[in-house]
KOLROTI-135684 format. One record per residue (C-alpha): residue number from 0; residue in three letters; chain; y, x negated, z. Coordinates in nm, 3 decimals, always signed. Each point is the difference from the previous one (the first is absolute). Last residue first. Layout:
BEGIN
<atom pos="NUM" code="ala" unit="A" Y="Y" X="X" Z="Z"/>
...
//
This chain:
BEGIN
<atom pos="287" code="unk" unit="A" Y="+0.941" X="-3.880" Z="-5.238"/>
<atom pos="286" code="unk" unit="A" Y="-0.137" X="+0.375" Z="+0.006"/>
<atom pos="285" code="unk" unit="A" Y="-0.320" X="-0.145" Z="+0.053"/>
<atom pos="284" code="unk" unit="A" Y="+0.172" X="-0.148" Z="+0.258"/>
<atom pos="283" code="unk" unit="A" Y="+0.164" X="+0.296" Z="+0.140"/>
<atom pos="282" code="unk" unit="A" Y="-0.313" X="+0.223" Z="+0.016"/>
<atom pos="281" code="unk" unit="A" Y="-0.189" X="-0.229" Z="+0.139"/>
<atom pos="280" code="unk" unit="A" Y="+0.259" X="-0.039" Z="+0.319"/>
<atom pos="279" code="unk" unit="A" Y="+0.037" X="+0.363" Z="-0.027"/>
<atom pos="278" code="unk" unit="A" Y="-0.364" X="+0.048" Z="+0.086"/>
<atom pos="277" code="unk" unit="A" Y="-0.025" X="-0.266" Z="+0.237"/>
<atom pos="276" code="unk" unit="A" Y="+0.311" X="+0.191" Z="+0.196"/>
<atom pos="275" code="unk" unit="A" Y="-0.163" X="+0.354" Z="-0.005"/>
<atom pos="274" code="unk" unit="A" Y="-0.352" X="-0.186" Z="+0.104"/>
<atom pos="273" code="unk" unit="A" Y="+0.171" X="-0.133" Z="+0.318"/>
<atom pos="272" code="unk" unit="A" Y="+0.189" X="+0.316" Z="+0.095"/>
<atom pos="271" code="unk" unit="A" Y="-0.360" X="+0.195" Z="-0.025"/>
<atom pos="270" code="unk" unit="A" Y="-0.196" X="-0.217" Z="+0.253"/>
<atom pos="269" code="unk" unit="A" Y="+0.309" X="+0.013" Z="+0.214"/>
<atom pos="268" code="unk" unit="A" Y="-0.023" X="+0.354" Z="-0.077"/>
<atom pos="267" code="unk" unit="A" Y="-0.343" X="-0.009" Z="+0.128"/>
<atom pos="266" code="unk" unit="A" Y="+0.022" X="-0.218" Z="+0.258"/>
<atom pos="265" code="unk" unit="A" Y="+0.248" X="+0.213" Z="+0.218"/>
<atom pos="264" code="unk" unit="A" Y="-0.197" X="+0.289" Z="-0.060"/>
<atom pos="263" code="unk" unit="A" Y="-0.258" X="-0.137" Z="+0.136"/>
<atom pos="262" code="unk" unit="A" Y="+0.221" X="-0.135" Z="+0.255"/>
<atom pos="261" code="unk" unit="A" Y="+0.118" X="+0.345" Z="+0.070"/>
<atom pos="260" code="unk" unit="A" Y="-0.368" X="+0.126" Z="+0.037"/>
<atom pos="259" code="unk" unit="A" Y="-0.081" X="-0.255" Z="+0.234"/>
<atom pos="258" code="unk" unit="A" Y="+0.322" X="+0.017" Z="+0.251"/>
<atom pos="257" code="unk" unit="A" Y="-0.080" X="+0.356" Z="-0.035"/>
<atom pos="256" code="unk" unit="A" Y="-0.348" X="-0.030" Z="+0.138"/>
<atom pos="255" code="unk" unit="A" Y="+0.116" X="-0.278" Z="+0.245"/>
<atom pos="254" code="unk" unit="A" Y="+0.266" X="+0.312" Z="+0.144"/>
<atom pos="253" code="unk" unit="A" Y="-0.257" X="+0.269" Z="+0.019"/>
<atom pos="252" code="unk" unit="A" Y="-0.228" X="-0.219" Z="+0.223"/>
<atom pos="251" code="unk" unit="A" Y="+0.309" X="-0.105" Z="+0.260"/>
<atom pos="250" code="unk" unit="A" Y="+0.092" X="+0.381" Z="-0.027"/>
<atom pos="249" code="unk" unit="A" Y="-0.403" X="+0.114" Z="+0.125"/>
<atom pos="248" code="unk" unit="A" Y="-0.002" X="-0.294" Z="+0.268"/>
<atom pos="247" code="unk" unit="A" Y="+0.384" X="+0.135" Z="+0.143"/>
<atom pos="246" code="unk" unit="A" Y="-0.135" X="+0.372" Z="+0.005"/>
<atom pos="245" code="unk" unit="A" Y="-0.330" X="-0.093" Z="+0.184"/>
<atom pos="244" code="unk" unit="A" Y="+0.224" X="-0.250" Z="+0.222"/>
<atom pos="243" code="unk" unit="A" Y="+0.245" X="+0.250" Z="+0.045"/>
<atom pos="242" code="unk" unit="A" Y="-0.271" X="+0.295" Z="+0.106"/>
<atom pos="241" code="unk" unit="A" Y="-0.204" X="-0.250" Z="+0.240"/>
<atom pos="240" code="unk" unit="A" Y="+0.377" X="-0.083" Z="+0.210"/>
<atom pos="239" code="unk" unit="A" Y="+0.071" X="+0.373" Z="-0.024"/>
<atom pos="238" code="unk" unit="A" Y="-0.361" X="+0.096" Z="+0.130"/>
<atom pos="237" code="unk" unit="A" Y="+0.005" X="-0.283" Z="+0.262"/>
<atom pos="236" code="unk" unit="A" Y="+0.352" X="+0.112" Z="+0.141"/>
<atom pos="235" code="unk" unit="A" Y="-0.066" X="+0.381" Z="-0.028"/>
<atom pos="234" code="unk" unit="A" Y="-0.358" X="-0.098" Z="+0.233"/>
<atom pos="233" code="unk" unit="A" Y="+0.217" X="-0.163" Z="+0.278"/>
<atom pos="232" code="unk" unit="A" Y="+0.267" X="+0.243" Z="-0.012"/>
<atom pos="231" code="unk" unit="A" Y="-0.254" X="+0.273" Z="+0.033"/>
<atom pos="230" code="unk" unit="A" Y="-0.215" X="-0.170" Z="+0.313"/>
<atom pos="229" code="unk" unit="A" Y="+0.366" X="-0.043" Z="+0.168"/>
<atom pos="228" code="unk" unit="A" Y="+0.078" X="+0.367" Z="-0.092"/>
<atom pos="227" code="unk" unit="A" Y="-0.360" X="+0.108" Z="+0.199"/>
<atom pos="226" code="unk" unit="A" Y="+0.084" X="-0.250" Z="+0.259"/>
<atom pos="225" code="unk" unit="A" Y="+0.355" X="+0.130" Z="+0.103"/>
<atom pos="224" code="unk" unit="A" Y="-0.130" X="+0.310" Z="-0.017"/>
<atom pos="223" code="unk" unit="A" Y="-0.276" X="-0.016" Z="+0.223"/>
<atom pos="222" code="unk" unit="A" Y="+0.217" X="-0.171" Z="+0.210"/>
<atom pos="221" code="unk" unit="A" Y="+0.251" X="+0.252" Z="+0.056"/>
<atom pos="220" code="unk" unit="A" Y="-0.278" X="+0.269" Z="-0.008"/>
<atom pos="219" code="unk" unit="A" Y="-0.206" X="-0.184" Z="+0.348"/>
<atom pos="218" code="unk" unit="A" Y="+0.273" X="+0.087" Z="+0.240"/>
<atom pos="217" code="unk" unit="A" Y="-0.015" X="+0.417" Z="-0.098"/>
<atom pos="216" code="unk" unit="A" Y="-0.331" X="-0.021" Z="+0.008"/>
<atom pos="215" code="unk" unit="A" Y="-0.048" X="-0.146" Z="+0.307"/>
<atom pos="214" code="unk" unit="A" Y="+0.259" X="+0.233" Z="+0.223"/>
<atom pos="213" code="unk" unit="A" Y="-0.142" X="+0.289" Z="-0.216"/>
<atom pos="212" code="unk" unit="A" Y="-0.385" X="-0.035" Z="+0.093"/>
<atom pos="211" code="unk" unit="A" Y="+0.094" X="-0.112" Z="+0.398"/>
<atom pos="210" code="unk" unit="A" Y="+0.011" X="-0.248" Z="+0.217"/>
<atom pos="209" code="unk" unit="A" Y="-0.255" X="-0.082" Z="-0.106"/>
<atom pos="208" code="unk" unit="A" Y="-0.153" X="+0.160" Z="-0.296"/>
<atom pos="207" code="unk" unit="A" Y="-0.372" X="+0.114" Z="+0.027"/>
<atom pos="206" code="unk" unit="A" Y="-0.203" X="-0.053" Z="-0.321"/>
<atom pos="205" code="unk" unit="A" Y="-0.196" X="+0.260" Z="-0.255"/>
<atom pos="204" code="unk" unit="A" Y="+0.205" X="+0.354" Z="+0.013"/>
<atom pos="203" code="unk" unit="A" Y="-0.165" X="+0.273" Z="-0.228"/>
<atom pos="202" code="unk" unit="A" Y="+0.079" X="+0.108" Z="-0.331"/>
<atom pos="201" code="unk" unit="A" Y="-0.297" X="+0.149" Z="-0.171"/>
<atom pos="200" code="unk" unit="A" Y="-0.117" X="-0.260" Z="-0.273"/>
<atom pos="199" code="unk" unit="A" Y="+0.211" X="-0.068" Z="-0.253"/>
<atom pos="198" code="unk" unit="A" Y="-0.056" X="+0.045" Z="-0.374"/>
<atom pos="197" code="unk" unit="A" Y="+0.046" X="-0.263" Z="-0.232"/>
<atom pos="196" code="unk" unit="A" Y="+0.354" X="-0.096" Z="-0.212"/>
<atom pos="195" code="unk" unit="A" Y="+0.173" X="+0.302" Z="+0.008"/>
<atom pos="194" code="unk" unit="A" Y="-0.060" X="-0.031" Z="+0.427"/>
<atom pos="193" code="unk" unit="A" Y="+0.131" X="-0.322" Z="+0.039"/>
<atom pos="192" code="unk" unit="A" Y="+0.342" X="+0.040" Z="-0.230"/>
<atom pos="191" code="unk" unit="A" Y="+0.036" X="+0.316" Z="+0.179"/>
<atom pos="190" code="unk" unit="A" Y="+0.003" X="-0.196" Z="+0.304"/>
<atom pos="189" code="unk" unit="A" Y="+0.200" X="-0.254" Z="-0.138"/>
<atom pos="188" code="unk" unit="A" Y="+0.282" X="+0.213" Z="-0.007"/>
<atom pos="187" code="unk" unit="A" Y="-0.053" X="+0.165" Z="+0.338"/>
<atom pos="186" code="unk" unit="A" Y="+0.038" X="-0.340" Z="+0.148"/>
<atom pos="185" code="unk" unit="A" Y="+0.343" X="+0.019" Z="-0.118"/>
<atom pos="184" code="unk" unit="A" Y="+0.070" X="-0.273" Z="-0.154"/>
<atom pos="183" code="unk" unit="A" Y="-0.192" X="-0.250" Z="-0.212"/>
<atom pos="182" code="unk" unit="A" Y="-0.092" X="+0.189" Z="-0.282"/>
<atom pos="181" code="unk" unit="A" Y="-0.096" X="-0.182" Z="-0.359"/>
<atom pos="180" code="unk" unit="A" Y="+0.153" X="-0.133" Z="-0.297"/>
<atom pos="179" code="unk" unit="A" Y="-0.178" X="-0.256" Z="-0.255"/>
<atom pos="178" code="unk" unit="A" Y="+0.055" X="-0.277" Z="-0.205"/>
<atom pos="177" code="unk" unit="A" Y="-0.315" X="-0.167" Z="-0.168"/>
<atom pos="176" code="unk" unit="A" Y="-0.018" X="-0.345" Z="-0.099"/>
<atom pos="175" code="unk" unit="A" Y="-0.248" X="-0.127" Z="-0.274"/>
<atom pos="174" code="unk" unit="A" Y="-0.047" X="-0.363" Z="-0.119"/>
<atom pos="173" code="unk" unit="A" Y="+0.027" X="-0.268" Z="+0.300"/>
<atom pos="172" code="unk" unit="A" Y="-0.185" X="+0.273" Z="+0.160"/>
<atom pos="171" code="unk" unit="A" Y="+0.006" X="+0.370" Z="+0.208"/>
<atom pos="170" code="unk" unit="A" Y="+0.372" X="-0.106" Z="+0.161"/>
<atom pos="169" code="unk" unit="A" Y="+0.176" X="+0.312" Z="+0.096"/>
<atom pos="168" code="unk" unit="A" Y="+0.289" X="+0.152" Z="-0.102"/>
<atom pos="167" code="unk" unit="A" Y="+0.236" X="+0.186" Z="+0.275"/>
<atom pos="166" code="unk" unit="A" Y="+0.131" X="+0.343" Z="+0.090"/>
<atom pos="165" code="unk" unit="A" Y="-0.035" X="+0.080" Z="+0.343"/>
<atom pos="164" code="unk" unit="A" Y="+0.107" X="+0.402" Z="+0.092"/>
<atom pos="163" code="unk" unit="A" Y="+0.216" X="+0.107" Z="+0.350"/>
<atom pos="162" code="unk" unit="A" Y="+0.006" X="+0.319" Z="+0.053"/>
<atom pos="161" code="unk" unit="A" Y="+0.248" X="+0.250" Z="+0.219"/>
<atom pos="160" code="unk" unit="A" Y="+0.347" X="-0.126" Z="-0.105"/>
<atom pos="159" code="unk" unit="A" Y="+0.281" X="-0.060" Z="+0.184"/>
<atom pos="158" code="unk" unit="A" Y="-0.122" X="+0.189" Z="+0.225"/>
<atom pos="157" code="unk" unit="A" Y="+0.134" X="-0.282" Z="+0.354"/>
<atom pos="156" code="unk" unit="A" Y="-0.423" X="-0.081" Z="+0.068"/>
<atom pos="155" code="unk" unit="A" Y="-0.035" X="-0.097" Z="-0.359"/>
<atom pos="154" code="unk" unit="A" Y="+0.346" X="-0.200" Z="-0.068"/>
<atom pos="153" code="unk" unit="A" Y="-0.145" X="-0.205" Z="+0.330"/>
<atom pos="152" code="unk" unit="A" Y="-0.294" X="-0.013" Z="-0.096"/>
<atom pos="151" code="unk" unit="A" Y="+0.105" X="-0.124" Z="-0.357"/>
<atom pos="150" code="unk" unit="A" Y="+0.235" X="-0.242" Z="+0.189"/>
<atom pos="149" code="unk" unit="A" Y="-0.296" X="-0.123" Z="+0.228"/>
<atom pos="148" code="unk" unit="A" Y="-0.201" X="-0.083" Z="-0.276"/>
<atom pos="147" code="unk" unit="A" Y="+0.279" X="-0.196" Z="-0.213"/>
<atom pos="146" code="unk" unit="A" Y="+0.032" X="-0.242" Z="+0.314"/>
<atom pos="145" code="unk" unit="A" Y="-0.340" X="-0.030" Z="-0.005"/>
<atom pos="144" code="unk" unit="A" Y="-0.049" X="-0.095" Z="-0.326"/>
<atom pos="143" code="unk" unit="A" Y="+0.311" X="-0.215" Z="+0.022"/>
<atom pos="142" code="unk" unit="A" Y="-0.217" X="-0.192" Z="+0.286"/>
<atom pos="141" code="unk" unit="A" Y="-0.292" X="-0.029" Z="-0.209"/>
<atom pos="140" code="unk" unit="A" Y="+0.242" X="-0.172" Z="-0.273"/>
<atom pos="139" code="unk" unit="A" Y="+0.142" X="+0.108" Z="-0.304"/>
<atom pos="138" code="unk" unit="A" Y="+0.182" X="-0.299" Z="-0.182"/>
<atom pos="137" code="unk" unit="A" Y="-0.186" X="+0.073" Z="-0.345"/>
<atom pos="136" code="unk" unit="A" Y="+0.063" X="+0.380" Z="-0.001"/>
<atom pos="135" code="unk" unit="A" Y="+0.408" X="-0.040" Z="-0.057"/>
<atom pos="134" code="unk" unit="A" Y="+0.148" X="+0.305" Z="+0.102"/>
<atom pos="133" code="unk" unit="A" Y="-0.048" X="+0.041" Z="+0.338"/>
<atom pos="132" code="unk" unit="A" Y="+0.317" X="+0.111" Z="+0.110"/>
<atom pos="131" code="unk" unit="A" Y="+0.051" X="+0.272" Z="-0.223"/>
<atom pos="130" code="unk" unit="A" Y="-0.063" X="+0.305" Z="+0.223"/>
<atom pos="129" code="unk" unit="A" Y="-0.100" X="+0.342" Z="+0.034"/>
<atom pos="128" code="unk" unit="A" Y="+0.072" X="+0.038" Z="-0.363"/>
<atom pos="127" code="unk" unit="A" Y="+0.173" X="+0.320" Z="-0.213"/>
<atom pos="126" code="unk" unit="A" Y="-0.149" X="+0.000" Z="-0.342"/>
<atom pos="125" code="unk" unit="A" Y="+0.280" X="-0.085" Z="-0.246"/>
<atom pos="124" code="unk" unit="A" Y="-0.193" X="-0.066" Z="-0.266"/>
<atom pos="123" code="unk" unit="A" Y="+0.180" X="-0.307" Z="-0.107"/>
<atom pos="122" code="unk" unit="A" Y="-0.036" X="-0.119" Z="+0.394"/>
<atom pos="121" code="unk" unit="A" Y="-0.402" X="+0.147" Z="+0.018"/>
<atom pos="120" code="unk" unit="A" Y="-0.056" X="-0.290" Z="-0.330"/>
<atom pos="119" code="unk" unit="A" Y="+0.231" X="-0.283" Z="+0.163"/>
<atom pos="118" code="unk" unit="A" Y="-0.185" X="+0.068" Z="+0.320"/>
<atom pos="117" code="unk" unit="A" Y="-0.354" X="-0.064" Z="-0.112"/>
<atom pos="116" code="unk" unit="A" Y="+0.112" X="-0.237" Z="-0.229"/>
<atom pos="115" code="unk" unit="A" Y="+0.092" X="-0.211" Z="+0.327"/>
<atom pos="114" code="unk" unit="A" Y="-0.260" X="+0.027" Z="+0.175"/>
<atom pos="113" code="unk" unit="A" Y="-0.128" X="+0.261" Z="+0.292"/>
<atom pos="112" code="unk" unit="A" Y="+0.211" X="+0.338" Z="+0.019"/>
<atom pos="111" code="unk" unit="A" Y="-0.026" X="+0.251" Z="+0.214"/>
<atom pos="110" code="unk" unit="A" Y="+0.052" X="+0.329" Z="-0.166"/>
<atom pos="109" code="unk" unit="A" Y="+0.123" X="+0.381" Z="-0.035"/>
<atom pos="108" code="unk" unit="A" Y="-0.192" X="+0.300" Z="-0.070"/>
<atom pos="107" code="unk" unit="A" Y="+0.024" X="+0.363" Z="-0.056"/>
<atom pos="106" code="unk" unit="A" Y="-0.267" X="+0.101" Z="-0.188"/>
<atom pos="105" code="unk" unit="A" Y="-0.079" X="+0.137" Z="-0.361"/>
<atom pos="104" code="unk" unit="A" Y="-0.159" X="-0.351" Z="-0.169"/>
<atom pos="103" code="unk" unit="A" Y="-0.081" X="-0.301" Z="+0.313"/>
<atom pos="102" code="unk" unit="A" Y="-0.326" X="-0.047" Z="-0.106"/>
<atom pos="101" code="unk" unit="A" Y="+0.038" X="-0.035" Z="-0.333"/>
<atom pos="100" code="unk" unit="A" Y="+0.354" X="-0.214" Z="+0.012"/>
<atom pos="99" code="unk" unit="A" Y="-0.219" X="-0.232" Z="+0.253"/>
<atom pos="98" code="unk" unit="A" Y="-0.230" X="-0.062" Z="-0.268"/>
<atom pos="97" code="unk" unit="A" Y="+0.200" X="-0.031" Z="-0.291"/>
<atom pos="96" code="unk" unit="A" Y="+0.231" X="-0.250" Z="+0.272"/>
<atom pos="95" code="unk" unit="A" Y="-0.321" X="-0.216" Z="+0.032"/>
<atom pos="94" code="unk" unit="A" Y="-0.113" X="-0.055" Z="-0.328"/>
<atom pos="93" code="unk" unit="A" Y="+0.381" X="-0.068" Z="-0.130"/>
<atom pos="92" code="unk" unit="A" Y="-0.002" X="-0.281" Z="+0.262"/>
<atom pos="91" code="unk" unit="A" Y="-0.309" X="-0.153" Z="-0.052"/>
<atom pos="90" code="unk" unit="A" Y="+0.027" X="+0.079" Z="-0.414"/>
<atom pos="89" code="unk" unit="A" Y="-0.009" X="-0.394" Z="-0.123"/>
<atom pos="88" code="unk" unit="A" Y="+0.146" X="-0.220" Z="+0.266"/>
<atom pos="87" code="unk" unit="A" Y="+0.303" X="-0.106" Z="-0.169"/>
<atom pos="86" code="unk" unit="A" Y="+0.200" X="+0.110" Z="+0.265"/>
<atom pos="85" code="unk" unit="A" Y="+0.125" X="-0.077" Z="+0.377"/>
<atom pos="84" code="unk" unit="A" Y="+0.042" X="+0.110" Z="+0.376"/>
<atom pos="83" code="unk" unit="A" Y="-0.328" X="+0.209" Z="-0.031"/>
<atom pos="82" code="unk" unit="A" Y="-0.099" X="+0.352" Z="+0.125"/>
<atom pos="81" code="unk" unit="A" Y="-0.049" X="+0.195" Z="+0.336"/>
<atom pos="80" code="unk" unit="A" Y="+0.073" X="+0.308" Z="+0.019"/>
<atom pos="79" code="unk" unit="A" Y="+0.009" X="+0.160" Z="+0.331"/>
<atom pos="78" code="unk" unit="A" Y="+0.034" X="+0.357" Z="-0.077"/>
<atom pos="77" code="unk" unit="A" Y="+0.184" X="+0.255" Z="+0.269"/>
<atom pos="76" code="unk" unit="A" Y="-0.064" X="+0.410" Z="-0.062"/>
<atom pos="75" code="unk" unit="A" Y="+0.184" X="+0.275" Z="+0.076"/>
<atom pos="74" code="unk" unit="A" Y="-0.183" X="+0.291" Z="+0.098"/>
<atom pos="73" code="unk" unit="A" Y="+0.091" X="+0.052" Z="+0.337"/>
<atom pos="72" code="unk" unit="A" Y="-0.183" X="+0.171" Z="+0.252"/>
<atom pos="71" code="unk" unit="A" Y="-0.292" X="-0.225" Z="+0.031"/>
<atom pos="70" code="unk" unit="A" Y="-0.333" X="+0.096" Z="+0.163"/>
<atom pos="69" code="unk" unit="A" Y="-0.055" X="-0.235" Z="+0.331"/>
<atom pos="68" code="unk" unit="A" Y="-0.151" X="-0.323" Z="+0.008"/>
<atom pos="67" code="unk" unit="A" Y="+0.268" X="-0.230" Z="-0.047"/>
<atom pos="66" code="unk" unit="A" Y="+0.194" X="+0.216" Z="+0.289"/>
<atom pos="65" code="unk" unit="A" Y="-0.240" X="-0.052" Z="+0.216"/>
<atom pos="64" code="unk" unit="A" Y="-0.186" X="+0.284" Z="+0.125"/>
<atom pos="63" code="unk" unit="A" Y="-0.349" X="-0.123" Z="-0.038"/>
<atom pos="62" code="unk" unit="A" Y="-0.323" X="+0.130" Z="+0.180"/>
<atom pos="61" code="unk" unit="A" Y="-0.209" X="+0.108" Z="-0.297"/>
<atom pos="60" code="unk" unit="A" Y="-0.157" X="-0.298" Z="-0.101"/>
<atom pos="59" code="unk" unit="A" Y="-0.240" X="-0.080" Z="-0.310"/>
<atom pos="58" code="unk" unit="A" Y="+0.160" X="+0.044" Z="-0.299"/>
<atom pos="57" code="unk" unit="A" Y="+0.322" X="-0.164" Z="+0.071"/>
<atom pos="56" code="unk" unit="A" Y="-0.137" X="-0.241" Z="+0.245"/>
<atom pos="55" code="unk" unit="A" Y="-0.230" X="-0.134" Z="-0.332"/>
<atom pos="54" code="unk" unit="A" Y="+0.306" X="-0.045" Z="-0.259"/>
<atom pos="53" code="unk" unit="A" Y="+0.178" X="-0.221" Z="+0.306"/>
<atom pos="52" code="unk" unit="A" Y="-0.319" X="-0.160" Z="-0.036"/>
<atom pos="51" code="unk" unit="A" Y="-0.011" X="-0.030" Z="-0.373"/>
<atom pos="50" code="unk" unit="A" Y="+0.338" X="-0.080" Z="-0.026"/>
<atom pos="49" code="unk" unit="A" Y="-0.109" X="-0.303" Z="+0.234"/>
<atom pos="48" code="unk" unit="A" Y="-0.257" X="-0.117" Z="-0.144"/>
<atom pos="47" code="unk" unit="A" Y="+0.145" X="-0.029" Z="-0.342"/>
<atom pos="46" code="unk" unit="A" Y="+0.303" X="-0.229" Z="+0.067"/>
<atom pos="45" code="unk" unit="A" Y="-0.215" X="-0.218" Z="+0.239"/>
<atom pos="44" code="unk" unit="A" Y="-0.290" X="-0.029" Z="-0.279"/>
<atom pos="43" code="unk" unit="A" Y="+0.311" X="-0.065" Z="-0.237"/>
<atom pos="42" code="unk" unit="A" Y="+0.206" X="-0.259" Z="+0.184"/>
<atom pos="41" code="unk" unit="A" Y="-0.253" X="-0.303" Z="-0.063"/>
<atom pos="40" code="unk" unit="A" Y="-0.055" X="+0.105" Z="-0.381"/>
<atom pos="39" code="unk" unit="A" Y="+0.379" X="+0.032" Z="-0.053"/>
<atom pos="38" code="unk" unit="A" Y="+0.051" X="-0.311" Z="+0.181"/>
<atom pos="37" code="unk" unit="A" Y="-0.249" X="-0.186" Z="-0.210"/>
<atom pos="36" code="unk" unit="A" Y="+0.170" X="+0.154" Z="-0.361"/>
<atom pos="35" code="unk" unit="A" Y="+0.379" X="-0.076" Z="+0.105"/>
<atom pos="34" code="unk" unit="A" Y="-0.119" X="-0.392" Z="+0.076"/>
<atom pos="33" code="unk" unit="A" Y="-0.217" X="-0.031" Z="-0.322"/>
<atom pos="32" code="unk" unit="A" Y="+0.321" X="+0.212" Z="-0.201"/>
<atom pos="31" code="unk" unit="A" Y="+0.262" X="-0.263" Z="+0.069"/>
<atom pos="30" code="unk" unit="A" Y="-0.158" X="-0.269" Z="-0.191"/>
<atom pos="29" code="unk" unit="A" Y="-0.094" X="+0.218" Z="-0.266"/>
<atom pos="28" code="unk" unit="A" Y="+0.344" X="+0.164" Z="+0.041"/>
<atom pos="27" code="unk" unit="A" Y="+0.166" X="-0.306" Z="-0.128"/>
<atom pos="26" code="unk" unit="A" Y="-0.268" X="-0.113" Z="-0.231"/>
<atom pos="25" code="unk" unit="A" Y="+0.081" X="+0.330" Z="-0.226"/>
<atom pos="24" code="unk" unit="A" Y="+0.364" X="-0.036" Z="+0.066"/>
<atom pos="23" code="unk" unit="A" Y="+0.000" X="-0.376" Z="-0.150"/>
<atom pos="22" code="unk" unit="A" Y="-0.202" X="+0.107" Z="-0.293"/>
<atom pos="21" code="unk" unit="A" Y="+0.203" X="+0.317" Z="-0.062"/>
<atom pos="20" code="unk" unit="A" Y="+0.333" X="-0.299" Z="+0.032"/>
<atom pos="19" code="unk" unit="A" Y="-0.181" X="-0.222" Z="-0.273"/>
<atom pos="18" code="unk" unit="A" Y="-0.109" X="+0.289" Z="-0.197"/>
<atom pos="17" code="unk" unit="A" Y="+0.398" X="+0.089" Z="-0.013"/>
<atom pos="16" code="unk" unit="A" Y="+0.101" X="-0.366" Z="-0.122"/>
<atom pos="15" code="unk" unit="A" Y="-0.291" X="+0.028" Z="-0.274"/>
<atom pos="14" code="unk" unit="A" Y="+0.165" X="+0.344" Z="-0.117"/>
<atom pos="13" code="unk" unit="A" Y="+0.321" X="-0.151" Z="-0.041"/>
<atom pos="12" code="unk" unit="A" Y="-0.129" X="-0.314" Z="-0.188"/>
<atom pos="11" code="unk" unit="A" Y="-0.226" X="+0.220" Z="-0.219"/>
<atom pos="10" code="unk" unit="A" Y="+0.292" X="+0.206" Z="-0.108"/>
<atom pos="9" code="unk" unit="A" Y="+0.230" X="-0.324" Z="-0.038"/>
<atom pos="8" code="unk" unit="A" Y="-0.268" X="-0.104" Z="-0.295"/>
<atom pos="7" code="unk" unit="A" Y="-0.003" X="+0.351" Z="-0.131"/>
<atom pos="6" code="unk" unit="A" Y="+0.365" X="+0.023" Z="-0.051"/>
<atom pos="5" code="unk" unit="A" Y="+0.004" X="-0.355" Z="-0.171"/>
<atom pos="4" code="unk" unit="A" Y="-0.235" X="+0.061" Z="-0.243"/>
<atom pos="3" code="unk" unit="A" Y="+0.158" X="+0.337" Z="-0.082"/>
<atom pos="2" code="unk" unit="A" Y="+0.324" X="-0.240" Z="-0.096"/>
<atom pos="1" code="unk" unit="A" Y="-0.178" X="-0.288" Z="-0.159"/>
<atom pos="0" code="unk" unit="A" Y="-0.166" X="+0.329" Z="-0.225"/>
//
């Protein structure tokens, strides 16, 4: 009995010195979410304006031979995925790799990974990369989303492959994040994207270009993808940061419940030692 005593009574000191560290991660990304959660909110009406204007030119003008814009030949595809540099943040990561796995199933793909888990999981499945260099997604900057806009250009323009998709999660609340995967590249992409979604109107050209439809269009992609990853960085950080708290608040609670049932415990065979030992006590002096 001393002996199960003692197992329990290290049990609740282990699982105390793990709700300590839950506790400390929960009011770590608390902290860290408030900042994450503002810049999401300030990035997103930029993030969603302009995919739907480059989603607008691509149902409404005519004029374009860019390269973007043109029907690709190749059907390789090229997924950004962008995921977290750490765990214990309930199903974020899983969430979003189910949902890239779904859309990516039957093609010929390859990836550019955001966050470290994102490239430890495409490294074990040996999914050929564009690059590794920007594997941790906390240190990306507006200037590495740049940077990683003109490479997929770049890859895009040489046929390296001939669409580029966005996989992400985005920030709905502190409770509920929702990844998602959507065509950035060509503009033919998110045309059908336009037209499964409503209708469009008879195609017709709406603004003059200067110097030309092409010349602009062609300058414009590099930023709008640069912008559209930094708006998906910005929203994976506050999702990841909101999913780890969630997970971190639901572990803290799940560790003071056992801490209370193993004291219970606890008591009662301490409750039960006691009695044992009265009971030979009386037993030996009446004995005596």
């Amino acid at each position: 009995m001393a002996a199960n005593m003692k197992a329990v009574k290290l049990r609740i000191k282990s699982v105390q010195s793990t709700m300590q560290i839950t506790k400390a991660m929960e009011l770590v990304a608390s902290s860290k979410l408030r900042k994450a959660k503002e810049r999401a909110e300030v990035c997103r009406p930029y993030f969603r304006t302009l995919y739907e204007t480059l989603k607008e030119i691509a149902v409404n003008n005519t004029e374009f031979n860019s390269v973007y814009a043109a029907e690709s030949k190749s059907n390789k595809y090229c997924y950004v995925v962008i995921a977290g540099d750490r765990g214990l943040a309930g199903g974020y990561n899983a969430n979003l790799f189910k949902c890239m796995e779904a859309d990516s199933a039957g093609r010929d793909y390859m990836v550019l990974p955001i966050g470290k888990k994102t490239v430890e999981y495409y490294s074990r499945k040996e999914v050929e990369a564009v690059t590794e260099e920007f594997g941790e997604v906390a240190d990306i900057s507006v200037g590495d989303c740049f940077e990683i806009a003109h490479l997929l250009c770049k890859e895009f323009r040489k046929g390296t492959f001939g669409h580029i998709q966005l996989c992400y999660t985005g920030f709905v609340s502190m409770l509920s994040q929702k990844p998602d995967v959507f065509s950035i590249l060509p503009l033919t992409d998110i045309k059908e994207e336009a037209e499964k979604r409503e209708k469009a109107s008879v195609s017709r050209n709406l603004i003059l270009y200067e110097p030309g439809s092409t010349e602009v269009f062609d300058a414009i992609v590099p930023e709008y993808l640069a912008g559209l990853i930094y708006g998906a960085v910005c929203e994976s950080q506050a999702s990841e940061l909101a999913a780890r708290r969630t997970a971190m608040d639901a572990a803290t609670k799940n560790a003071g419940e056992m801490i209370d049932q193993l004291n219970l415990y606890y008591n009662r065979a301490r409750q039960a030692s006691i009695t044992q030992e009265i009971t030979e006590i009386v037993a030996g002096a009446e004995g005596v």
